[in-house]
MARLODREN-905445 format. One record per residue (C-alpha): residue number from 1; residue in three letters; y, x negated, z negated. Coordinates in Angstrom, 1 decimal. Last residue first. Layout:
N
[drendren NUM Ala [Y X Z]],
...
% end
This chain:
365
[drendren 365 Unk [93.8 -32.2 115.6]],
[drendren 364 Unk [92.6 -33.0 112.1]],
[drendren 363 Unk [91.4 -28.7 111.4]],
[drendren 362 Unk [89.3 -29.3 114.7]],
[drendren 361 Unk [87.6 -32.5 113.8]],
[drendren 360 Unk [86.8 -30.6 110.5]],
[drendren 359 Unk [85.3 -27.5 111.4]],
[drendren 358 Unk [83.1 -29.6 113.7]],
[drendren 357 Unk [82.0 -31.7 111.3]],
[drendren 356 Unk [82.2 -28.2 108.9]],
[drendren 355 Unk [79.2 -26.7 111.7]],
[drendren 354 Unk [77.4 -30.3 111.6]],
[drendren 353 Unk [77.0 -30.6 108.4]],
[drendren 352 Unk [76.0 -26.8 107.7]],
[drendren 351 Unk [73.3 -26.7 110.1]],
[drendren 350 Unk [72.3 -29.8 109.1]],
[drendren 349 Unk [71.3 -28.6 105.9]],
[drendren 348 Unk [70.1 -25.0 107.1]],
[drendren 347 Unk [67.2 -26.8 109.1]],
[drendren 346 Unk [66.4 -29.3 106.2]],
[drendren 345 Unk [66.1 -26.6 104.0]],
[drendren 344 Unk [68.8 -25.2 102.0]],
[drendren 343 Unk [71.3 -26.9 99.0]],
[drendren 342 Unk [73.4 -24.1 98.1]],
[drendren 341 Unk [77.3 -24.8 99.4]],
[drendren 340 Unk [80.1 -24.2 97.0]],
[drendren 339 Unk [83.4 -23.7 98.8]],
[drendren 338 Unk [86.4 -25.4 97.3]],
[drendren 337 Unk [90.1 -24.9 97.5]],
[drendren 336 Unk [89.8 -21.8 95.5]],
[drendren 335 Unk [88.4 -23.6 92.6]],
[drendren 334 Unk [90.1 -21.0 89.2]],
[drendren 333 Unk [86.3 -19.7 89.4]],
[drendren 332 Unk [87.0 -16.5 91.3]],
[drendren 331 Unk [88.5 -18.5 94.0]],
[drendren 330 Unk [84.6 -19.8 94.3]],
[drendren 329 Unk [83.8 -19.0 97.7]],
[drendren 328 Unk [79.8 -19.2 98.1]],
[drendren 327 Unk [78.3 -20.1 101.5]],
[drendren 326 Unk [76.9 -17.5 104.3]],
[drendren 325 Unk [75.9 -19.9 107.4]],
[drendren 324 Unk [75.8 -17.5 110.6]],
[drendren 323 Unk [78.0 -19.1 113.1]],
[drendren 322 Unk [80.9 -17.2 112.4]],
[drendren 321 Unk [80.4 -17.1 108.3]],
[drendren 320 Unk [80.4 -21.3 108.7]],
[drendren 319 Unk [84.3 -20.4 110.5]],
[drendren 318 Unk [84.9 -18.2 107.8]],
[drendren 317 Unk [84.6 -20.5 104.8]],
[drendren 316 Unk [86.1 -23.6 106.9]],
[drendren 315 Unk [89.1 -21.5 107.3]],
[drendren 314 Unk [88.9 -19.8 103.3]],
[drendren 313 Unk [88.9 -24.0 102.3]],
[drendren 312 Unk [91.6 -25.0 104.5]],
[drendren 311 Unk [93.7 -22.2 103.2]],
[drendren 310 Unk [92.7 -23.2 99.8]],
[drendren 309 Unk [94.3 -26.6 99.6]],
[drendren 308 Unk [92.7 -30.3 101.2]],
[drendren 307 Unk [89.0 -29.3 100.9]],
[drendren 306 Unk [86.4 -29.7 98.3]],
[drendren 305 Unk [82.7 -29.1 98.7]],
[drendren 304 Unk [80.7 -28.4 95.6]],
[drendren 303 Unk [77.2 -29.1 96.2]],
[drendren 302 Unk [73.9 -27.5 95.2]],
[drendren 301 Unk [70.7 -27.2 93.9]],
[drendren 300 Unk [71.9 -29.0 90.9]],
[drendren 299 Unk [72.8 -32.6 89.4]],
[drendren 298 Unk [75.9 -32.7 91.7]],
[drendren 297 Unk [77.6 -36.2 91.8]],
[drendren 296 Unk [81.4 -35.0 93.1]],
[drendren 295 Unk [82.3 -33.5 96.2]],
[drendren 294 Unk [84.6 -34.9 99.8]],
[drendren 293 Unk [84.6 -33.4 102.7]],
[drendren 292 Unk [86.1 -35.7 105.3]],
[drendren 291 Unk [83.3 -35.4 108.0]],
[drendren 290 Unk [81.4 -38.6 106.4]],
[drendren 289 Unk [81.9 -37.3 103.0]],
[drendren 288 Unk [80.1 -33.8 104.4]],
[drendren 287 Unk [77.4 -35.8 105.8]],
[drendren 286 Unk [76.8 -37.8 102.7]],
[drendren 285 Unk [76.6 -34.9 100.3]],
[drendren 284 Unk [74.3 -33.0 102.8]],
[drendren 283 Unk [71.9 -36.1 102.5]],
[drendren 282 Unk [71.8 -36.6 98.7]],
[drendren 281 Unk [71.5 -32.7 98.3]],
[drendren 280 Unk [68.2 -32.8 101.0]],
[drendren 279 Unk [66.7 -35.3 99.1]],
[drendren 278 Unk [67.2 -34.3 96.2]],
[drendren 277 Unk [66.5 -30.9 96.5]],
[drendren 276 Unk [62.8 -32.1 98.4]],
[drendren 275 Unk [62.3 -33.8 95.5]],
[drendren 274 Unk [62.9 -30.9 92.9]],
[drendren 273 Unk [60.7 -28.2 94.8]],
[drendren 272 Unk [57.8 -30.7 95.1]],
[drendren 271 Unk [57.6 -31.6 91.6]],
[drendren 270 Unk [57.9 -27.7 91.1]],
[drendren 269 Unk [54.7 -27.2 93.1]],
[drendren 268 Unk [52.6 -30.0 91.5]],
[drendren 267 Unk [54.3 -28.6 87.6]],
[drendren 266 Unk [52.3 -25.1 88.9]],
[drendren 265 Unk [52.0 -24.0 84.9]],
[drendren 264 Unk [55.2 -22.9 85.1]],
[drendren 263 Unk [54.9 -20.5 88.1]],
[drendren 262 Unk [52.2 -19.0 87.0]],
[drendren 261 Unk [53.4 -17.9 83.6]],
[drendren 260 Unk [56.8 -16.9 85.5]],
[drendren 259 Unk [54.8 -14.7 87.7]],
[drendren 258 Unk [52.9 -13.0 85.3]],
[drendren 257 Unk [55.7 -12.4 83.4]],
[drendren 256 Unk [57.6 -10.9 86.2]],
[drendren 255 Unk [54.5 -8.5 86.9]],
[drendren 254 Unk [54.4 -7.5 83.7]],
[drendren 253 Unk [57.8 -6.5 83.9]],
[drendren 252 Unk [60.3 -8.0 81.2]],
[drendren 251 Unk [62.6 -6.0 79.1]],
[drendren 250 Unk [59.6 -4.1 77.4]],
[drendren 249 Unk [60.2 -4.3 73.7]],
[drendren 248 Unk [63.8 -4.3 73.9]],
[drendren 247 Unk [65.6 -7.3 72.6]],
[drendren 246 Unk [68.4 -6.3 70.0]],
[drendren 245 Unk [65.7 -7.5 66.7]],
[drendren 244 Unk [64.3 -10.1 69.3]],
[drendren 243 Unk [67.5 -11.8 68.8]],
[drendren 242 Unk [67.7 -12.2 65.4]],
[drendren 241 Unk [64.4 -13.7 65.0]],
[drendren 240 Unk [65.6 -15.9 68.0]],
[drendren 239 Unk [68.4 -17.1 66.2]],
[drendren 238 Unk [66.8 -17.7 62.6]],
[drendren 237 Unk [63.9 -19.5 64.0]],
[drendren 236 Unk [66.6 -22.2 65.8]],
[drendren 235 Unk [66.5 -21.5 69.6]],
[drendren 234 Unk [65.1 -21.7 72.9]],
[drendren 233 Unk [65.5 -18.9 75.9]],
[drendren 232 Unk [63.7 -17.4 78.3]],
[drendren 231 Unk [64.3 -16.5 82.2]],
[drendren 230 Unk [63.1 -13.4 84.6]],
[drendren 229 Unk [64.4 -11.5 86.8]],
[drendren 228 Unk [61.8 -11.1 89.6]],
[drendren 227 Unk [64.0 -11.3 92.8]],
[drendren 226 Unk [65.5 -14.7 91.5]],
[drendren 225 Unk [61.6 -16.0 91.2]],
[drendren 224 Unk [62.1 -19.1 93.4]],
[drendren 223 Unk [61.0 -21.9 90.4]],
[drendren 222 Unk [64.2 -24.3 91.0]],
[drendren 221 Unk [66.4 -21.7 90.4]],
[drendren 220 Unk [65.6 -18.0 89.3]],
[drendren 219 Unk [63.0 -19.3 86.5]],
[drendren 218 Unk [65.9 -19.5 83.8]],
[drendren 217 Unk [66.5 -21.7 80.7]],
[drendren 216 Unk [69.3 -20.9 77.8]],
[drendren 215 Unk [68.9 -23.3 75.3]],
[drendren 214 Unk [70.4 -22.7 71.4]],
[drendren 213 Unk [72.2 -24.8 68.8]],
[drendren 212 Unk [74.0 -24.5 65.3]],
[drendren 211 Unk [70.4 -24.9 63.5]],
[drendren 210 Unk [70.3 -28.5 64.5]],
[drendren 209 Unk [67.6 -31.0 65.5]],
[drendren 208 Unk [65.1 -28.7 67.4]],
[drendren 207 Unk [68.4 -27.7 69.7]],
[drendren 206 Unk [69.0 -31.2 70.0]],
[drendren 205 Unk [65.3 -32.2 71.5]],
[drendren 204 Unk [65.6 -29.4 73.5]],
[drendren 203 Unk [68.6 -30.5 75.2]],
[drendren 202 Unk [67.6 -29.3 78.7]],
[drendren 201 Unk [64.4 -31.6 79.5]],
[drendren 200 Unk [65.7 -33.5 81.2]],
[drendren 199 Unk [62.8 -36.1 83.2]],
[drendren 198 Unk [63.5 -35.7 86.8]],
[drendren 197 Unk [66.8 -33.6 86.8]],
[drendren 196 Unk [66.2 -30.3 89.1]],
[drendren 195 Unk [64.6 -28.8 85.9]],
[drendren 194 Unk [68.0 -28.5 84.0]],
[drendren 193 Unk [69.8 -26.1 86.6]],
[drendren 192 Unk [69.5 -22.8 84.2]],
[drendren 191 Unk [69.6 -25.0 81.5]],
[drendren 190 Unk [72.8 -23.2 79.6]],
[drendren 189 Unk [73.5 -24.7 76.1]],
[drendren 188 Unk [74.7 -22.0 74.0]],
[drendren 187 Unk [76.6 -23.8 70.8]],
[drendren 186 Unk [76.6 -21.4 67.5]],
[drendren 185 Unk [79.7 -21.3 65.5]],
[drendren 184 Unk [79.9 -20.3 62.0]],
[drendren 183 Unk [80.0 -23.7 60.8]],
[drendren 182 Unk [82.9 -25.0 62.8]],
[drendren 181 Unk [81.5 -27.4 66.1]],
[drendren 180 Unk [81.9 -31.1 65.1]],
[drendren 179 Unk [78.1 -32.0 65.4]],
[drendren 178 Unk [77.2 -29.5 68.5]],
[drendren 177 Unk [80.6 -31.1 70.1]],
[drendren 176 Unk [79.0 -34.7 69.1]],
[drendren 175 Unk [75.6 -34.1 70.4]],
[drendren 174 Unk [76.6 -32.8 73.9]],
[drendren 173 Unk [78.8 -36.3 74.3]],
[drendren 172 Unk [75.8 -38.0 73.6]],
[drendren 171 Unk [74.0 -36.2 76.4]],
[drendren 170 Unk [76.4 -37.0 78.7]],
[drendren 169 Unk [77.8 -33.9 80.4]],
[drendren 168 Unk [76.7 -32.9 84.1]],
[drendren 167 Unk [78.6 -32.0 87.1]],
[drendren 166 Unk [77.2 -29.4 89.5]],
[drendren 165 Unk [80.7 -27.8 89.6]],
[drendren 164 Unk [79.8 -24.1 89.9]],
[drendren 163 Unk [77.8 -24.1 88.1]],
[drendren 162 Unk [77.4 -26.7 85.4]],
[drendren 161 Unk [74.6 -29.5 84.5]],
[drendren 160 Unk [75.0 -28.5 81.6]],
[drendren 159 Unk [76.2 -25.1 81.0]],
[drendren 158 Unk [78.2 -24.6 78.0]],
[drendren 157 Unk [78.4 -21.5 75.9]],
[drendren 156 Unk [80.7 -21.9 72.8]],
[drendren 155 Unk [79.4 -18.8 70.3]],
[drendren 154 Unk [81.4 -17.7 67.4]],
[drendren 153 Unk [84.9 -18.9 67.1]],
[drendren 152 Unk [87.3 -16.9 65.0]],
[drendren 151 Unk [87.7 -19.5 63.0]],
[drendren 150 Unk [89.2 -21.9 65.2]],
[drendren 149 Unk [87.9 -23.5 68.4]],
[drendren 148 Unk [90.1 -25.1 71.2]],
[drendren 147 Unk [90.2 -28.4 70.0]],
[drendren 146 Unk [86.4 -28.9 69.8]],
[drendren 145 Unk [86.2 -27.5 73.7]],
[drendren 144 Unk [89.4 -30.3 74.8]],
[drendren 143 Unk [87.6 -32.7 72.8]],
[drendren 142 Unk [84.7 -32.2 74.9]],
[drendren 141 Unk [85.9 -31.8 78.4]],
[drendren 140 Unk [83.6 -30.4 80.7]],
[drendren 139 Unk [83.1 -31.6 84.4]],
[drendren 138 Unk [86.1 -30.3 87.4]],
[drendren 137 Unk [88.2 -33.7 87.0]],
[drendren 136 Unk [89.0 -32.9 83.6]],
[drendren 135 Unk [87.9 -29.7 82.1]],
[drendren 134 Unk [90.4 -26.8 80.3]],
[drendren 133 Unk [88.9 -24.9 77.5]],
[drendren 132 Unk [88.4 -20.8 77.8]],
[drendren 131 Unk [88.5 -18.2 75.8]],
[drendren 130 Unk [86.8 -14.8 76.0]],
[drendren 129 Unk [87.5 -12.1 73.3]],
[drendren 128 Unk [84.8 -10.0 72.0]],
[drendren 127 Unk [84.1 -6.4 72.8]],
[drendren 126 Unk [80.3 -7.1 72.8]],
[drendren 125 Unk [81.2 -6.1 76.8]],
[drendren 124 Unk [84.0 -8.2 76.7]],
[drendren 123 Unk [81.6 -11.7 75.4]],
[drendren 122 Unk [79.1 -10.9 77.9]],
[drendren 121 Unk [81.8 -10.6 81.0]],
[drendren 120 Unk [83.7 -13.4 79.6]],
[drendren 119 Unk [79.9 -15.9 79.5]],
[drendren 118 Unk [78.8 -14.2 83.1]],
[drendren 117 Unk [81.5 -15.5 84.6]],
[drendren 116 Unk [79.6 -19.6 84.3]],
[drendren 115 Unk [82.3 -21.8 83.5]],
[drendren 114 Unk [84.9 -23.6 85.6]],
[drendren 113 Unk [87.6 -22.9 82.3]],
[drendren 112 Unk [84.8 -24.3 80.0]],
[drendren 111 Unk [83.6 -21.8 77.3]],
[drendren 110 Unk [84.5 -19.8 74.2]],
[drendren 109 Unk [83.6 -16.5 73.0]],
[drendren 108 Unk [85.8 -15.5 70.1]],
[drendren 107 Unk [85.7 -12.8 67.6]],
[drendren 106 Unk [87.8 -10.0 66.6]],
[drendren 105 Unk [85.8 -7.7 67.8]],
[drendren 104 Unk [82.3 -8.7 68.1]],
[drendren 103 Unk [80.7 -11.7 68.5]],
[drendren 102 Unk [76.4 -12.8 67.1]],
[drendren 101 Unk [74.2 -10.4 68.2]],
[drendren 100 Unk [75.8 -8.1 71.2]],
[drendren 99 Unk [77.1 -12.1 72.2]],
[drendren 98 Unk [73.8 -13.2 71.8]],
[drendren 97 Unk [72.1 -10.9 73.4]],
[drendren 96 Unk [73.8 -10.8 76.5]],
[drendren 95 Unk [73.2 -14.6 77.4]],
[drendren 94 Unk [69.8 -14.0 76.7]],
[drendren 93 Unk [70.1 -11.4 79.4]],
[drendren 92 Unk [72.3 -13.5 82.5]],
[drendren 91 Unk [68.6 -16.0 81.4]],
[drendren 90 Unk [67.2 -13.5 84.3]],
[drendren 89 Unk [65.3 -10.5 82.5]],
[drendren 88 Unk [64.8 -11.9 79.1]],
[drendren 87 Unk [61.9 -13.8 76.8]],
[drendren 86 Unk [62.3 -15.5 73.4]],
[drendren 85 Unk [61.0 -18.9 72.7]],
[drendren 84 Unk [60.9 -20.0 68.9]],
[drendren 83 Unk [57.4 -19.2 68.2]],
[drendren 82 Unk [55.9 -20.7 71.0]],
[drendren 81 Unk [57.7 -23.8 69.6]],
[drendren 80 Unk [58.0 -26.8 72.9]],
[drendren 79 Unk [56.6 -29.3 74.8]],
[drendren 78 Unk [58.0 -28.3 77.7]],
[drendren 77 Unk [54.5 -27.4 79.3]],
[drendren 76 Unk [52.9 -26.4 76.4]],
[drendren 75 Unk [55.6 -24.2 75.4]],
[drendren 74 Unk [56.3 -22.3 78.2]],
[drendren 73 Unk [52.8 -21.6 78.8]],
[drendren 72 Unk [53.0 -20.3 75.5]],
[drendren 71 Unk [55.8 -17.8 75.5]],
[drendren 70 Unk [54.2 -16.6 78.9]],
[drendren 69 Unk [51.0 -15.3 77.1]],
[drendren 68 Unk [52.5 -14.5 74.4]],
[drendren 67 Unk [55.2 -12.2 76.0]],
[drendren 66 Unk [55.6 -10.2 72.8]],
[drendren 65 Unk [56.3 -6.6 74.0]],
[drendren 64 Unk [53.3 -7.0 77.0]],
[drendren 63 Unk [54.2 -5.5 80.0]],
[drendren 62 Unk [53.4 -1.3 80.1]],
[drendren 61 Unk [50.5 0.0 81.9]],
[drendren 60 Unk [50.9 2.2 85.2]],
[drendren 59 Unk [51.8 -0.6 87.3]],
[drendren 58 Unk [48.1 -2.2 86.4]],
[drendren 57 Unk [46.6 -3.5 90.1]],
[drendren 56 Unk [50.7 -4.6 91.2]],
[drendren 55 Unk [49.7 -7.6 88.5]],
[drendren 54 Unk [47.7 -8.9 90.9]],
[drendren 53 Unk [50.8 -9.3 93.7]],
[drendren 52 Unk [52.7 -11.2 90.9]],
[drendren 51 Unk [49.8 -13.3 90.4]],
[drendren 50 Unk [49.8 -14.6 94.1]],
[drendren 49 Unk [53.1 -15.4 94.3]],
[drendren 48 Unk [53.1 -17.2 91.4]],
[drendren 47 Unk [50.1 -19.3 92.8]],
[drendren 46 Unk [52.1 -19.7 96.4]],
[drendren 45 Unk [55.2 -21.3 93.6]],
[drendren 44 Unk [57.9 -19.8 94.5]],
[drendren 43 Unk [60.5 -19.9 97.8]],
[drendren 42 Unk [60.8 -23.3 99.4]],
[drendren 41 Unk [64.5 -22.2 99.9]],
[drendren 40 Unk [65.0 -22.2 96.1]],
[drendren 39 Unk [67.8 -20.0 95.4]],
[drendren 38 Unk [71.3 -21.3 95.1]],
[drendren 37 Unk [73.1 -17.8 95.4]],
[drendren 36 Unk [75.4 -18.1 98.8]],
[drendren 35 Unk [73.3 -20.5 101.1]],
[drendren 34 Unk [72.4 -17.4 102.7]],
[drendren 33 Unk [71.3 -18.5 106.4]],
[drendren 32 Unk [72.1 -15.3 108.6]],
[drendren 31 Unk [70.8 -15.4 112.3]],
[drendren 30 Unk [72.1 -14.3 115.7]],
[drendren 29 Unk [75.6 -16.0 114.5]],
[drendren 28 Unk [78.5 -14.1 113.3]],
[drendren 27 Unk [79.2 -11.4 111.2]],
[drendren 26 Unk [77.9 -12.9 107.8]],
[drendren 25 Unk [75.4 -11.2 105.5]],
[drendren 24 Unk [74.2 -12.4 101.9]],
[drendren 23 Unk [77.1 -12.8 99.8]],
[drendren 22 Unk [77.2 -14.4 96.6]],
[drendren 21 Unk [77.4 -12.1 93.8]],
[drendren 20 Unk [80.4 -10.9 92.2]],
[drendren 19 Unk [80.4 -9.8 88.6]],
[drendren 18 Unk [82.6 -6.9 87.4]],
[drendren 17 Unk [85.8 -8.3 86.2]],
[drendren 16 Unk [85.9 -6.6 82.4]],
[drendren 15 Unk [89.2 -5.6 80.4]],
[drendren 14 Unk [87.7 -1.9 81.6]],
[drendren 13 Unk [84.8 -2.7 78.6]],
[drendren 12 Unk [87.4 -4.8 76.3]],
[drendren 11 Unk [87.8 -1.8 73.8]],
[drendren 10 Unk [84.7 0.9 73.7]],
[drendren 9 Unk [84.8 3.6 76.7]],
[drendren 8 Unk [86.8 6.5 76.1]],
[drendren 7 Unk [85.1 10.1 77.5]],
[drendren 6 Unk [88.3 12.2 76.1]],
[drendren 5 Unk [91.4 11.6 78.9]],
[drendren 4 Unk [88.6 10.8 81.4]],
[drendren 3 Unk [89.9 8.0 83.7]],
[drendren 2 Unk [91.1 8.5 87.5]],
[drendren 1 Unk [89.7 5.5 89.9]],
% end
């Protein structure tokens, strides 16, 4: 694409690998399972669905700029500061602000090297420089994130459990990087997976410990509301004050909000979600090992399926794409020889066991 010679954009914008989303088609098969974006196959909560429709009544008003109402569900059912929740469209925007808020030029943005893309693209787009810190076995390493700060450091964003890898950090281990972070840091702990662990509640008993510490929740995952856009976050009072300051005042639809409040108040329906994820992630896991496919612990809505080298990996890819089953090639992620396979219903998980069973018996002969 040509480039105006005047009309510049700021420094670190072009540096920027535009995000790729999991695909949702597949020329083979007579019908397309997307297993591609780890959405809830149960869909949301029938209540959530039902006060997104009644918000339709009111399109002409504007959404509320303080998200009250939603702020407090939040907090009553997490057990949680109304007043230190702020609301985005998808957590991908809290992510956003902080890096417009708190890195710039000259600053670094530092996370895992299996990390979440939406960390570099954030940090480039505040025209700060990414950095990454190498795992071990595909799960974080924590001495390897302490080493790699320096002063420069301003936000270290951490997913836990992490996508794509579904592997999860000991909470302890989570307490000593927040403790031996340097001062001007602030640690971003990404929940966007945290409510498929029975009892986790996301490190939010840390982030009300420290002032160095934030939470990053969404209600894409386990609560079905993807197509919404809509996710929250948890800080210290001096981080979310900040934040609101870049936050527009209407950045989430009425209708989203409505949803979301819904949504987390249902705790019967996302009881329901969680089980039948475990269940069904337990299963698949087996199956795969059985066929030769081998993936570590996930604590997610997914699985990360290894193969022997990437040209196994891009076979087995397009020979689930033949018979329909759309699944997520994470090259992009430095994990080319693995494909990462959302968790589905029971129909769409034996699909996909049997399908790379096949796959498999055929690679061996």
């Amino acid at each position: 694409m040509s480039r105006h010679p005047d009309i510049i954009p700021q420094p670190g914008i072009l540096g920027i690998t535009p995000y790729v989303a999991g695909k949702t088609t597949a020329k083979g098969g007579n019908r397309v399972t997307k297993l591609s974006s780890n959405e809830n196959p149960l869909g949301p909560s029938p209540l959530a669905k039902a006060a997104y429709i009644e918000a339709a009544a009111a399109l002409e008003l504007y959404p509320s700029a303080e998200h009250a109402a939603l702020r407090a569900a939040i907090a009553e059912v997490h057990g949680l500061e109304a007043n230190r929740i702020i609301c985005g469209a998808g957590s991908d925007e809290i992510i956003a602000f902080l890096c417009n808020t708190y890195a710039g030029p000259g600053d670094e943005v530092l996370y895992t090297e299996h990390g979440f893309s939406m960390y570099a693209i954030s940090a480039r787009a505040a025209g700060a420089t990414p950095v990454t810190a190498p795992e071990q076995n595909r799960k974080a390493d924590i001495d390897a994130l302490l080493a790699a700060c320096t002063n420069r450091t301003r936000l270290v964003f951490l997913a836990n459990p992490n996508n794509p890898t579904g592997t999860m950090v000991a909470e302890s281990e989570i307490n000593r990087l927040a403790e031996g972070l340097p001062p001007q840091a602030l640690l971003v702990l990404d929940g966007a997976y945290a409510e498929f662990i029975e009892g986790f509640g996301g490190h939010a008993a840390l982030v009300e410990a420290c002032d160095n510490v934030v939470m990053t929740r969404t209600f894409s995952k386990i609560y079905g509301l993807g197509g919404a856009r809509i996710g929250w976050g948890y800080g210290p009072a001096h981080v979310i004050d900040a934040l609101n300051r870049v936050r527009g005042p209407f950045n989430v639809s009425a209708a989203a909000l409505a949803a979301a409040e819904a949504a987390v108040k249902d705790e019967t329906y996302t009881i329901r979600c969680r089980d039948e994820n475990s269940k069904w992630r337990a299963w698949l896991r087996e199956a795969l090992a059985k066929a030769g496919i081998p993936s570590d612990e996930s604590h997610t809505n997914f699985i990360l399926a290894r193969f022997a080298d990437t040209p196994t990996a891009n076979a087995a890819d397009a020979y689930l794409q033949n018979r329909g089953l759309v699944v997520r090639n994470v090259a992009g992620y430095g994990l080319a020889d693995c494909l990462r396979i959302t968790i589905g219903d029971e129909i769409a998980c034996r699909a996909v066991a049997a399908t790379l069973t096949d796959f498999m018996k055929g690679a061996r002969a």
